[in-house]
DRENMIZA-151318 format. One record per residue: residue in one letter; x, y, z of N, C-alpha, C, O, CB in turn. Coordinates in pm, whole numbers, plus 50000, padded with zeros to 5 digits. Last residue first. Glycine has a CB too. Example, Ala and Ser with C-alpha at 12.3 -4.5 7.8 and 13.67 -1.06 7.14 Angstrom:
<nodes>
S512854977550708513674989450714512905000350787513415011450804514084994050572 A513194943150780512304955050780513204967050780514244966850846511314955350905 
</nodes>
This chain:
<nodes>
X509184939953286509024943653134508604931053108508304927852993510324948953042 X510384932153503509294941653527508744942053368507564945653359509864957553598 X512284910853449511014904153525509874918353505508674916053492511454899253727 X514104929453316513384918453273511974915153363510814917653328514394906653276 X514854943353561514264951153402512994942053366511774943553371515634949953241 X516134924453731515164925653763513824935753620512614934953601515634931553907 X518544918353503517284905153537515864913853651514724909153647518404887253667 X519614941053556519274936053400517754924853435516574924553403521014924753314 X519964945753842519114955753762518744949253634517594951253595519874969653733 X521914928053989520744926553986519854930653878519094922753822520464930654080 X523854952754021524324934153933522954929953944522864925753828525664919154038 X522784975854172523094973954012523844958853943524234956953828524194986653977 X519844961754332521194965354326521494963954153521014957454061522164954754435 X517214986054311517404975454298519394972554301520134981954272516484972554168 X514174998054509515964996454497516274988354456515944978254517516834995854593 X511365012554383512115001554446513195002454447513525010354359511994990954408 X508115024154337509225024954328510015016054410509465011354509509445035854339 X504965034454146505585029254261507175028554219507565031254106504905014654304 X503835046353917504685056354034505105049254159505495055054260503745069254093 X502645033153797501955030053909502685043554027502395048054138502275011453950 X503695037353526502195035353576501185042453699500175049353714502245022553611 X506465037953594506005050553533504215049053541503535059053560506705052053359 X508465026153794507345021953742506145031653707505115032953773506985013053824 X511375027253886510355036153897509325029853798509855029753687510815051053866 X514345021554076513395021453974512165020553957511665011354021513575015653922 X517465034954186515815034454192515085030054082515295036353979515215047354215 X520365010154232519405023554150517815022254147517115012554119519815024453973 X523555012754395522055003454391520795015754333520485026554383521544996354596 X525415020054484525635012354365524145006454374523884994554355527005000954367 X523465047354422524485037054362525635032354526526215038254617525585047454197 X521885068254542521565050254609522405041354567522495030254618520135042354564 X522225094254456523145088954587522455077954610522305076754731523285098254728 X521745078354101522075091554239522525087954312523315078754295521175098654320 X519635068853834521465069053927521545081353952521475091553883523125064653837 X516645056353778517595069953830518705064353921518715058254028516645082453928 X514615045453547515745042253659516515054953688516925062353599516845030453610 X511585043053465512505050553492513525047453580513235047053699512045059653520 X510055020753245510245024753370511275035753331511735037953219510675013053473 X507955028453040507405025453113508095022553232507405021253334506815018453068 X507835059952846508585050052889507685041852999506725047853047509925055952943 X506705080352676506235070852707506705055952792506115045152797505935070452612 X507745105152645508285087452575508015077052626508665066652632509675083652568 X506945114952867506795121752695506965110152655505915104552623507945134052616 X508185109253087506715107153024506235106752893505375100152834506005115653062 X510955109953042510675101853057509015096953016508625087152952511165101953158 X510115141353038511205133052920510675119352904510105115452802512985130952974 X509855143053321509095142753212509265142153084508235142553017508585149753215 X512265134153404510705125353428509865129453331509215121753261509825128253574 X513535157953312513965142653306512665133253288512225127353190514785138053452 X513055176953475512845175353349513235165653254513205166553131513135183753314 X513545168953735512435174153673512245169353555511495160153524512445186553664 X516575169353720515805154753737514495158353738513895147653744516135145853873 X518145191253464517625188853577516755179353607515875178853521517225197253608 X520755175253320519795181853273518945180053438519075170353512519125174953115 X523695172453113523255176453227521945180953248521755191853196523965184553262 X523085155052760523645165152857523105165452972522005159752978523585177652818 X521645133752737522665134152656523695144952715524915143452715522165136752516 X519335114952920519955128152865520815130652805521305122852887520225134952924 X518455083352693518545091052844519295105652789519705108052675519715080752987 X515875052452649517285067552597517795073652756517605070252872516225087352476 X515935022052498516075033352581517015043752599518225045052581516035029652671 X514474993152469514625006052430514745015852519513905018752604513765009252360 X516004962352496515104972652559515264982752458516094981552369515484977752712 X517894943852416516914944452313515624958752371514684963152304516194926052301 X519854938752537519444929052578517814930352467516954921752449519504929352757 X521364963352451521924948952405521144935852452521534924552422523414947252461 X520104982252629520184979052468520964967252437520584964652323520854990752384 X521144969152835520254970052855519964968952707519634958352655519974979152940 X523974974752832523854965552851522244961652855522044949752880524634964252943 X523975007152803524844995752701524194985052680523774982052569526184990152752 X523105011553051522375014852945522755006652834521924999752775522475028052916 X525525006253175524124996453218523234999553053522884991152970522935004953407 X527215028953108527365011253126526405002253072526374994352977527325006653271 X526065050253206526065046953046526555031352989526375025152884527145058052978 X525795047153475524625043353375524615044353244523695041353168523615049553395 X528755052753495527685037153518526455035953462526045025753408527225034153667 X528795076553399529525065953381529005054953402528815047153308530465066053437 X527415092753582526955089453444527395076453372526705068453309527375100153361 X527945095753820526955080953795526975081753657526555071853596525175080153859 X528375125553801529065112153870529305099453826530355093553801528465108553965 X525845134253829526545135253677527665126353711527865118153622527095151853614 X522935121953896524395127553989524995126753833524585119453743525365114654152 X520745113353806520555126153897521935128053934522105136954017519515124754034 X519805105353511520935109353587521005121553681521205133553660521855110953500 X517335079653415517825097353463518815095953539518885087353626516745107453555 X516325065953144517415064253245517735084853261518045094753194519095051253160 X513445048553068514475060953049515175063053199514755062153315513565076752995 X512635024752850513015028952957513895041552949514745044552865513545018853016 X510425018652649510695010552762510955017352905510315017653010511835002652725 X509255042252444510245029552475509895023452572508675022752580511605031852502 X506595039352179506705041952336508095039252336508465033552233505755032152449 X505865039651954506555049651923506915050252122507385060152179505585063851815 X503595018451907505155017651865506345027051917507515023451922505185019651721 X501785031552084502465018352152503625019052047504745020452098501455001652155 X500845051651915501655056852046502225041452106503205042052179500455066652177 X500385035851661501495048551676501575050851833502755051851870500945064551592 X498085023651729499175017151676500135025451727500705022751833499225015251528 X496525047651782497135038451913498055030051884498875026851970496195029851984 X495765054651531496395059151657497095057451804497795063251886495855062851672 X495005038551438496665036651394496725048551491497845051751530497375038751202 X492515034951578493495022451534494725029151541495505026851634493265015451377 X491215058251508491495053951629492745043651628493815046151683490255048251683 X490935054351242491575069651215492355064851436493475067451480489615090451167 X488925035151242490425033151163491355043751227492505040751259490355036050980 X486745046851313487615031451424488725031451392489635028951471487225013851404 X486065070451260486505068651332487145062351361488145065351427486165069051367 X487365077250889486795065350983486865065751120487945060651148487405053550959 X489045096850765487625099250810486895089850836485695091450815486935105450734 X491315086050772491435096550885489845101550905489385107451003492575110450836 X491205066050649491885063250713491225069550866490885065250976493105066750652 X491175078850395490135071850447490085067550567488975064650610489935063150389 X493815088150340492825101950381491505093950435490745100050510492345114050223 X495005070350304495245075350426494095086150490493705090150600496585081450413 X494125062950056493695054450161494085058750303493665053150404494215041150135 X495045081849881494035080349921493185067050104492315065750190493785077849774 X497795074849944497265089049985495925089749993495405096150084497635099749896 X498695049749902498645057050063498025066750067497565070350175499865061750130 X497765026449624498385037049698497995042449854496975038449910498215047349612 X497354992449525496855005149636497705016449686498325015049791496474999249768 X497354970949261497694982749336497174993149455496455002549420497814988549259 X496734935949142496174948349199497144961649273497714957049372495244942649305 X496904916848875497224922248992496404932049036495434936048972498384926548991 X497834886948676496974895148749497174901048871497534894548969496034889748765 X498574870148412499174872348508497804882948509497054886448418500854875548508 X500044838548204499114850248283499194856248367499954851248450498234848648321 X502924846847997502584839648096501014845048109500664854448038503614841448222 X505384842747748503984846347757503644837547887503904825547899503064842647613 X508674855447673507564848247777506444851247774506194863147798507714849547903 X509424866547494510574857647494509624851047602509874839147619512304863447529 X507644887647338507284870347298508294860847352508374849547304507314866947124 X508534910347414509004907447260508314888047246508554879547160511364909647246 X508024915147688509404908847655509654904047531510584896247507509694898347732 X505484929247644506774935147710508244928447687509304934547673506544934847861 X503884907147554504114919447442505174930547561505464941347510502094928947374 X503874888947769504714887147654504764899047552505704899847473504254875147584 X503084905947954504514900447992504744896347867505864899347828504714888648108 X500364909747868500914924747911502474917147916503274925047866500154933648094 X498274893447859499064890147733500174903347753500814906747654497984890247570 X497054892448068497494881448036498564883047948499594876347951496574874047993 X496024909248317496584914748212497564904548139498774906948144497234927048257 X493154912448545493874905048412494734911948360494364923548344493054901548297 X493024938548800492774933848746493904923348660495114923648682492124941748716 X492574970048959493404964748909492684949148842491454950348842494514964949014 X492864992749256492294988349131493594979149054494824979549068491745002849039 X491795016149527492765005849441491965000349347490745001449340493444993649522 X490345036349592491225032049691492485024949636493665026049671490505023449781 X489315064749378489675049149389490555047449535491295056249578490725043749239 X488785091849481488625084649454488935072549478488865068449593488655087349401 X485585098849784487335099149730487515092749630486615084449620488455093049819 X483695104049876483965108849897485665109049832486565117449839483395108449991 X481265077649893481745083249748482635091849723482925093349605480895088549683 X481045061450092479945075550113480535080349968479905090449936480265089450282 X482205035750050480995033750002480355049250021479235050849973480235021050081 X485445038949858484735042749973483105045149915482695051149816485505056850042 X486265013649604485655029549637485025029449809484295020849859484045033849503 X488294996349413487864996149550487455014349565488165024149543489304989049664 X487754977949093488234989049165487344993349302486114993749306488295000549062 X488604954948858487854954348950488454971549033489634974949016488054937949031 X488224925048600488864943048654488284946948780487254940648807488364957548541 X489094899848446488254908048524488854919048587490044919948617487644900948618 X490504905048151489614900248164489154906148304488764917848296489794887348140 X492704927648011492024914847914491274904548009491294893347958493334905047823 X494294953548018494014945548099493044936148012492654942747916493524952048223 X495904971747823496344954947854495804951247921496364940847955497484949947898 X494614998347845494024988247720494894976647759494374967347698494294993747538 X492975012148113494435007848043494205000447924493094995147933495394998348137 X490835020848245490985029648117492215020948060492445023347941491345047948145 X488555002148327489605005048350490095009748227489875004248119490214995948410 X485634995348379486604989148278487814987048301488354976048305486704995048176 X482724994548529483894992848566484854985548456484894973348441483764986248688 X480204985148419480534997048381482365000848465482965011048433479065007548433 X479454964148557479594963448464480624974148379481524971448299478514962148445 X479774952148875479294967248819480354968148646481534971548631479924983648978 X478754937549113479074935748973478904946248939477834951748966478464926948894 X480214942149472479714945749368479714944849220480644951149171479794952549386 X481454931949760481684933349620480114935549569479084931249622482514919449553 X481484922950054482374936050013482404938749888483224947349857483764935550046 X479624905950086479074915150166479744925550105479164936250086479214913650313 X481414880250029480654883649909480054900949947480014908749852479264870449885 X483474869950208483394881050207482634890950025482994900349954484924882850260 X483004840750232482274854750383482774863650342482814871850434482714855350570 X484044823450140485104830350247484534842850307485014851350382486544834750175 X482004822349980482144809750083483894810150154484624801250197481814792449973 X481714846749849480594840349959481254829850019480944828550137479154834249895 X483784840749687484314855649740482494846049863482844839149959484234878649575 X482894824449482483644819649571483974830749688484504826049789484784814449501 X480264840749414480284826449521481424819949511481274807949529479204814749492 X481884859349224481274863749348480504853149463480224856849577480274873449299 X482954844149045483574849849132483494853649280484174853049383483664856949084 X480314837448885481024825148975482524831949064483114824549143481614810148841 X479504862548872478634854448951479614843249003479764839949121477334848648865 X481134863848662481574871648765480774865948885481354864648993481374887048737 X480584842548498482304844148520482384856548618483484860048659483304848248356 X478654854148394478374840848463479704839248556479704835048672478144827148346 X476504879948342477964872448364478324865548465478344868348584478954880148365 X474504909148234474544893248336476354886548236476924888548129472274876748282 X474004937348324474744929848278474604916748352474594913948472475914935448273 X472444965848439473484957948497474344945148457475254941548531472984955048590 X470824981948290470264968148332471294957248460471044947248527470144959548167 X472484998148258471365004048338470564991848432470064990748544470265011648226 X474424991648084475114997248238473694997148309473764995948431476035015948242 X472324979647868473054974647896473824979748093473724972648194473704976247762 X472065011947797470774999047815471414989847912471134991148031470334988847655 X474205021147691473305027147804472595016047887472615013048006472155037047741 X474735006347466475915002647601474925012547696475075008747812478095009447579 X472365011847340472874995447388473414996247487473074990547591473844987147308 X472725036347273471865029947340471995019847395471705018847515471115028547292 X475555041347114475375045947236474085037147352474305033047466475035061347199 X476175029146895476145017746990475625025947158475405020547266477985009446988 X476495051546751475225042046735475355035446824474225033746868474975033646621 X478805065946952477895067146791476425054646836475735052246935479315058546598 X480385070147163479805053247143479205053646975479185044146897478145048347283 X480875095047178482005086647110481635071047086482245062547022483345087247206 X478205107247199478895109347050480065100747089480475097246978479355127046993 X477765097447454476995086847376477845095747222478055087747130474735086947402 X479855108647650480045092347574478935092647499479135082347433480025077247676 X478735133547586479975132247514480435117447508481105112747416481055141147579 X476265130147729476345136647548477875128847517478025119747435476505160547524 X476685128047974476355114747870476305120747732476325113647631474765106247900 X479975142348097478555143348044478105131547941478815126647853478415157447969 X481955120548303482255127148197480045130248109479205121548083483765114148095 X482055098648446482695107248487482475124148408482765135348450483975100548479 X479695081548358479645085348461480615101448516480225110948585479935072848516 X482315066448163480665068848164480435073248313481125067048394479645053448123 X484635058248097484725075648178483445079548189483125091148214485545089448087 X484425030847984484965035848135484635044548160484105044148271486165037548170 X483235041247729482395033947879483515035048005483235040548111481955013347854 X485475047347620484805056147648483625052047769483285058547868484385060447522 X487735025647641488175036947738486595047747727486485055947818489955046047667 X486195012647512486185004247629486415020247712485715025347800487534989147641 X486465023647234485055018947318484855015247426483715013547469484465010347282 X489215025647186488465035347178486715030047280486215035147381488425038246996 X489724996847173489775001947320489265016247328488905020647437491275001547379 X488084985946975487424981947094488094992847173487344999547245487614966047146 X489024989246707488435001446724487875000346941487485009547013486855002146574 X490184967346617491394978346604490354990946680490895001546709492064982346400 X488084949546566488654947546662489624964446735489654969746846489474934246609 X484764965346513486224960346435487504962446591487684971346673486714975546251 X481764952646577482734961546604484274954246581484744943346613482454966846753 X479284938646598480284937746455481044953446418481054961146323479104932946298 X478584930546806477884942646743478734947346573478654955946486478064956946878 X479934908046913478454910246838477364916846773476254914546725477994908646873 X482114924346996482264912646881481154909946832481094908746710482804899546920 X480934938647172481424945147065481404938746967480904942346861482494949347073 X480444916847395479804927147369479904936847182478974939447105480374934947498 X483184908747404481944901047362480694911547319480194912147206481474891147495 X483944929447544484664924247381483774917947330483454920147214485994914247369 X482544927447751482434943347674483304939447529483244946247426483424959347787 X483304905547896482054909647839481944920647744481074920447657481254912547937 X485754909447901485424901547797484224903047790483774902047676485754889347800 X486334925548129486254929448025486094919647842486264922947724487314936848056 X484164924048370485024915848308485184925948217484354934948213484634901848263 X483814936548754483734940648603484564925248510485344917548567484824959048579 X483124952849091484094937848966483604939548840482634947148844483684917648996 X483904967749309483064966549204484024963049081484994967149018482204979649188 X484114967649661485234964149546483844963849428482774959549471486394945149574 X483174994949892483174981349822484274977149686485074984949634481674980249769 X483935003750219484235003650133483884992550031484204981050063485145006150159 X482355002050493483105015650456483805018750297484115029850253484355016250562 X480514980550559479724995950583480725003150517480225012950462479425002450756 X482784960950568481624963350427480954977650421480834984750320480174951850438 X485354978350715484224969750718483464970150591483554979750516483354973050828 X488434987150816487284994250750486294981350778486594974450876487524999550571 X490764983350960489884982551032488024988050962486984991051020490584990551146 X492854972750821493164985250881491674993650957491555005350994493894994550751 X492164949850762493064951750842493704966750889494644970050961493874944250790 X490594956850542490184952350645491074953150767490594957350872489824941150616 X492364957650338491674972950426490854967850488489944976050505490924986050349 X493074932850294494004941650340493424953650411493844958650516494814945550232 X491204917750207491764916550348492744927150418493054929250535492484904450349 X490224926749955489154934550101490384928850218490504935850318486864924250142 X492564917449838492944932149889491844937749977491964947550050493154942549763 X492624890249867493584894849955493434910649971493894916950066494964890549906 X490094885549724490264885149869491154891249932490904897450035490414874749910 X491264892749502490244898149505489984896749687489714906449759489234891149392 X493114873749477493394882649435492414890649501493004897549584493534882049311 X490814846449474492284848949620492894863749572493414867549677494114833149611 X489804851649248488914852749407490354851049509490534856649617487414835549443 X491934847349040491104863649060490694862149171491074871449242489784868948966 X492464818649110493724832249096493054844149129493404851149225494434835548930 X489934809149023490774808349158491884816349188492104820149303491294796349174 X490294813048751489414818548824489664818548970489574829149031488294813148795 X493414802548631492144797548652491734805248740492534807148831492014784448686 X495924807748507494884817648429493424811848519492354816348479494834814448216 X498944817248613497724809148673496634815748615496294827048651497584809048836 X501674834648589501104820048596500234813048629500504802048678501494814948633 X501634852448918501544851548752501804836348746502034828348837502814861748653 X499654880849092499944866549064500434859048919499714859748819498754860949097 X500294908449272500524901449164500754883549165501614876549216501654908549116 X500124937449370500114926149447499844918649335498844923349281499184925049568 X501754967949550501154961649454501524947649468502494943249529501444967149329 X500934996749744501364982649738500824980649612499894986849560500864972449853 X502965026849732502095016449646501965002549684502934995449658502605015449513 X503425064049795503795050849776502585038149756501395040849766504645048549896 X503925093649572503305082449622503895072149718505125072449716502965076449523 X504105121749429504675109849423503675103949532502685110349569506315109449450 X502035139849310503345140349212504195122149275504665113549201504655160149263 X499285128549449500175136149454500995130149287500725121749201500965134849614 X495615128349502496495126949379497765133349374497775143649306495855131549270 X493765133749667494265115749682495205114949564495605104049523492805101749659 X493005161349495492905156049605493105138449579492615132249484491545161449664 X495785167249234494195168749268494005160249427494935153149464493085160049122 X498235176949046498065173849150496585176749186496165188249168499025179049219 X499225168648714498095179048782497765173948952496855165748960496395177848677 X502125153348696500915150848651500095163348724500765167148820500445135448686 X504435128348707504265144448669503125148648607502995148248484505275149348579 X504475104348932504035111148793504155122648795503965128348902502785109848749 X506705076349071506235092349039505985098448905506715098948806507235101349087 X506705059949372506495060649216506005073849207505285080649280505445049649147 X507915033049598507595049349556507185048749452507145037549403508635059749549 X506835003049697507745012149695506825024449657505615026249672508945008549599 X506144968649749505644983849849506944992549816507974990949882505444981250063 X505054936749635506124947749665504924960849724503704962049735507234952649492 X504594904649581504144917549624505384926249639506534922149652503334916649756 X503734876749408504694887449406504224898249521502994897749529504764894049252 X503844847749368502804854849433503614864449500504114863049611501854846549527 X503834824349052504644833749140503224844649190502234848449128506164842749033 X502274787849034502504806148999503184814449101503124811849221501004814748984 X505624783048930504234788948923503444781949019503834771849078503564787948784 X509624784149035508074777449063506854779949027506364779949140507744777549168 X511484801348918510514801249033509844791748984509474792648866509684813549071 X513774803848694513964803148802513274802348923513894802449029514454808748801 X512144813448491512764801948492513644794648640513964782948666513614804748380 X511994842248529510994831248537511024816848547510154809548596510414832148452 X513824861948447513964854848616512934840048599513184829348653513084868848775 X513304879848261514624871348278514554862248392515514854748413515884880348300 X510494881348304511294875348179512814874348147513384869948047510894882048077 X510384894348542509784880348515510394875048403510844863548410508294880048491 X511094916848451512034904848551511374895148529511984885448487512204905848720 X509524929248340510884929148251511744917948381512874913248374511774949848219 X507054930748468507274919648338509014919048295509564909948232506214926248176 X507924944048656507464934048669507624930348575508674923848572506524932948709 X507904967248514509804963348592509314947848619510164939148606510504974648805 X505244972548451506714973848341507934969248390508914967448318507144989048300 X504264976548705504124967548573505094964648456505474954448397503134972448507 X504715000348840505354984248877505424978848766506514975748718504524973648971 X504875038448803503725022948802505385013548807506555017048790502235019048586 X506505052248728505275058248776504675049248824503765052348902504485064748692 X509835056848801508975046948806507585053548765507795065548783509015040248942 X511955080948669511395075648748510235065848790509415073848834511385081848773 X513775072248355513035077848417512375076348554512105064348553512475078248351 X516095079248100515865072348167514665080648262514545092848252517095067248213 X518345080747822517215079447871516665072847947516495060947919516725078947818 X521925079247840521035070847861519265083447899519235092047987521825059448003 X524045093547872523565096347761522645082747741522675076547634524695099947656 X525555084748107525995080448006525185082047892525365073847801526305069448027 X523975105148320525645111648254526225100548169527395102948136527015115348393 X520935109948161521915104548259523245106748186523565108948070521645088548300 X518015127248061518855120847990520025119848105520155130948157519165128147849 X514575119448204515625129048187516825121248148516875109548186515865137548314 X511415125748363512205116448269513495126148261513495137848301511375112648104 X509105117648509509865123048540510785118148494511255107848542509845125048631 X506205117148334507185111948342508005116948393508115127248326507485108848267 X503985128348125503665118548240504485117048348503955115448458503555106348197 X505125125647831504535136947914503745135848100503075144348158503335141347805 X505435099447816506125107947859506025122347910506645128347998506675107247792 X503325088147714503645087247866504275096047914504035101448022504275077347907 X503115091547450502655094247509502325099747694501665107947758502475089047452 X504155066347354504725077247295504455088747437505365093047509503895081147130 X502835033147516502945046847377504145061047462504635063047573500535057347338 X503065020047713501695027847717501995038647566501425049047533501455038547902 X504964999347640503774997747738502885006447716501755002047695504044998647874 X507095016947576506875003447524505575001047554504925000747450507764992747578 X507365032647712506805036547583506405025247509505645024047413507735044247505 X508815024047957507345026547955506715030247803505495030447792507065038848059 X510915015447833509985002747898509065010147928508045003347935510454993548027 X512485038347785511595034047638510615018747706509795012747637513115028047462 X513215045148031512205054547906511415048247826510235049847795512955062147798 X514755024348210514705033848062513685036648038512985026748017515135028947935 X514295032648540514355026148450514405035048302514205047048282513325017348473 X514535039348917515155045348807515115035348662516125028148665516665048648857 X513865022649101512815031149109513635040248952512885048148894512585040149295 X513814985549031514515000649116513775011249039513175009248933516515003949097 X512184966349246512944967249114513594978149177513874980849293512164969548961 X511514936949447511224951349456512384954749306513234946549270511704959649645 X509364912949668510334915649599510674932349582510294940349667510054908649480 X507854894149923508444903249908509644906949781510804903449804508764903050018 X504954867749864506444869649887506964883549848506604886749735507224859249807 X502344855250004502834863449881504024867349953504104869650074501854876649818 X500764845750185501674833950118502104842249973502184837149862500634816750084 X498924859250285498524846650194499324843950109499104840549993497394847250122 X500354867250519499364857750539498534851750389497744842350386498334865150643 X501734886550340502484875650377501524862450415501694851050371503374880250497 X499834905750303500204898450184501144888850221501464881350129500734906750076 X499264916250551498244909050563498964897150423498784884950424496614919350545 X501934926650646501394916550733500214908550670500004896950706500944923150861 X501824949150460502984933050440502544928050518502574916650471504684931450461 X499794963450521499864957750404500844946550377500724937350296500044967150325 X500834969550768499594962150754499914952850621500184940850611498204972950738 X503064981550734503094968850797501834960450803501744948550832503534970650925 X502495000250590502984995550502503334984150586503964975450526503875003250430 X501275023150808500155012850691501205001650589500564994550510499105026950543 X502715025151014501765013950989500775013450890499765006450882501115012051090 X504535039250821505055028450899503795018850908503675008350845505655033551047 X502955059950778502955057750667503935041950724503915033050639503515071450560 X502935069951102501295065450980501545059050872500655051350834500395078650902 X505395074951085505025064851156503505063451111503135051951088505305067251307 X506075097750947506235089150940506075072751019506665062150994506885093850916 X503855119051096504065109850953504685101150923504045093050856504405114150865 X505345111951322504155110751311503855109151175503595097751135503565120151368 X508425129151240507885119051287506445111151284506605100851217508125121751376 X507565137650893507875139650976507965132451109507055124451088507495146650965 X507945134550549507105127750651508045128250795509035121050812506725110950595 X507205159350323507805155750418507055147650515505955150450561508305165650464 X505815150549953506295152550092507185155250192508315153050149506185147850121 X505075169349631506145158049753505875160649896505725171849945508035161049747 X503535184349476503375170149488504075164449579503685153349616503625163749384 X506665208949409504785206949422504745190349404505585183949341503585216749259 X509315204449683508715210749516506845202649521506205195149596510175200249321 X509115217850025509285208349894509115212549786508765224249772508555198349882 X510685252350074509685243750043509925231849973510695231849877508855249849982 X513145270350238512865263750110511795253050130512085244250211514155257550050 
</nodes>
């Protein structure tokens, strides 16, 4: 039997790729002082309809529960985010510097960097509408794929406001009720033939051409982009006007991470969404708030066509995945004692395995190799005193067994 379409199996090695990327990502969001939370991956139905329309549902791994509850699998954070914040808020300090790393799942056309499920960091600041919020936002996520060893040469962030494009509209004496029709069609500019955005722009088609071609001036991204310079990492961004984001709650800068050869899509994205917590909690909290998301699949696949990177977690993975020590039993005798010691060894925090059945001292060592162990102790005819073996150097020694813990130590 096969997974069903979109899912995985993460097998050892898979699972240890998908290990170090989700220690990067908490290693780097801890270094700026963002804190670990998490919802649950099962919510009602109607918190995403709430949020994106009617609509979603076709989207949704949705389905009615044995109390005749509608309910569904996560696809996105945002919605569990605002619905805690608005019972919990009162209870933190501003601004809150959220992160989480779970699953989420769409039912959706599976395409390359595009499964049925996922996993996600997402990274959120709320309470803090001043510009200093977006450049530490905006920093923390080049820091993050930095840390997995990309560079300016491999990926840029291209920043966007979307108040320019309201502003934009508001002067073209465009009716408010009509902007996100206009926003979502400049977003898909590029993706989609210019016939078909310039018939949904109508008359405004030239302008907003004119306008993406010229590149847009904005003062509020310029002043983004010299604070992002005086942390040295102006080298990783781009103003690119034409960056919207198809969601209609995001309400000021937006921003989305692309591999610079063009080969995939988005790495991550995200942006303002000020007024997204109080039209979720009915007006019981209006806060600001701003985030960003990165899924694994695309970024794994970037991962794997970077040399340095694709090197990195390769070696990440064989030092995690080493133990310490492997214990061979050349006398079945001795087992007893070295299941002792072994005890006592894991309890001192080593790692280490040993045969589980009778097995020839050949095939032991190389057990031992395979796992990288770095010593080997063998109980045989030297007990009460046991060889130990220094898988490097293949040098070797006697050590007595009341001795063996503290000598481990000194070798490790």
């Amino acid at each position: 039997m096969q997974t069903l379409p979109g899912f995985r199996d993460f097998l050892p090695e898979e699972c240890a790729k998908r290990n170090y990327i989700f220690a990067r990502w908490r290693e780097v969001a801890r270094r700026y002082g963002f804190v670990e939370w998490e919802g649950p991956p099962l919510e009602p139905t109607e918190l995403y309809k709430k949020k994106s329309g009617d609509e979603i549902v076709e989207q949704l791994f949705n389905f009615t529960d044995k109390g005749e509850r509608e309910v569904a699998l996560r696809p996105e954070l945002t919605p569990t985010l605002a619905r805690v914040v608005a019972l919990h808020e009162r209870e933190f300090k501003k601004p809150l510097k959220w992160f989480s790393i779970g699953q989420f799942f769409r039912y959706e056309k599976q395409q390359r960097g595009r499964l049925r499920e996922h996993f996600q960091l997402n990274c959120d600041i709320i309470g803090e509408s001043d510009l200093t919020a977006d450049i530490e936002l905006v920093s923390l996520c080049i820091d993050v794929l930095r840390a997995f060893g990309f560079t300016e040469k491999d990926f840029a962030v291209r920043i966007s406001d979307r108040e320019f494009w309201t502003d934009f509209l508001r002067e073209k004496d465009v009716p408010s009720d009509r902007w996100g029709e206009f926003l979502q069609a400049i977003d898909k500019f590029g993706r989609e033939p210019r016939e078909k955005t310039a018939e949904k722009l109508g008359n405004l088609a030239d302008a907003v051409f004119a306008t993406l071609k010229s590149g847009g001036k904005s003062a509020k991204l310029e002043a983004l982009v010299d604070g992002l310079r005086a942390r040295g990492l102006a080298d990783f961004v781009e103003i690119d006007v034409g960056i919207v984001r198809g969601l209609a709650y995001y309400t000021g800068i937006v921003f989305e991470v692309f591999d610079r050869a063009g080969k995939f899509r988005a790495l991550a994205g995200g942006g303002r969404y000020d007024n997204l917590i109080g039209q979720l909690s009915d007006g019981a909290v209006s806060l600001p708030a701003l985030g960003f998301a990165m899924g694994d699949v695309v970024l794994g696949e970037l991962i794997n066509g970077i040399p340095d990177a694709r090197n990195a977690i390769q070696k990440a993975i064989k030092r995690d995945t080493k133990i310490d020590i492997y214990v061979v039993i050349a006398k079945e005798e001795r087992r007893a004692d070295a299941l002792k010691q072994i005890q006592q060894l894991r309890d001192r925090g080593f790692l280490v395995d040993y045969p589980l059945t009778p097995t020839k001292v050949a095939r032991q060592f190389q057990a031992a190799e395979e796992a990288g162990a770095s010593l080997a102790l063998l109980y045989g005819d030297e007990w009460p005193q046991v060889k130990v073996k220094n898988m490097a150097t293949a040098q070797q020694e006697l050590v007595s067994s009341e001795g063996l813990l503290n000598r481990v130590a000194e070798l490790l």
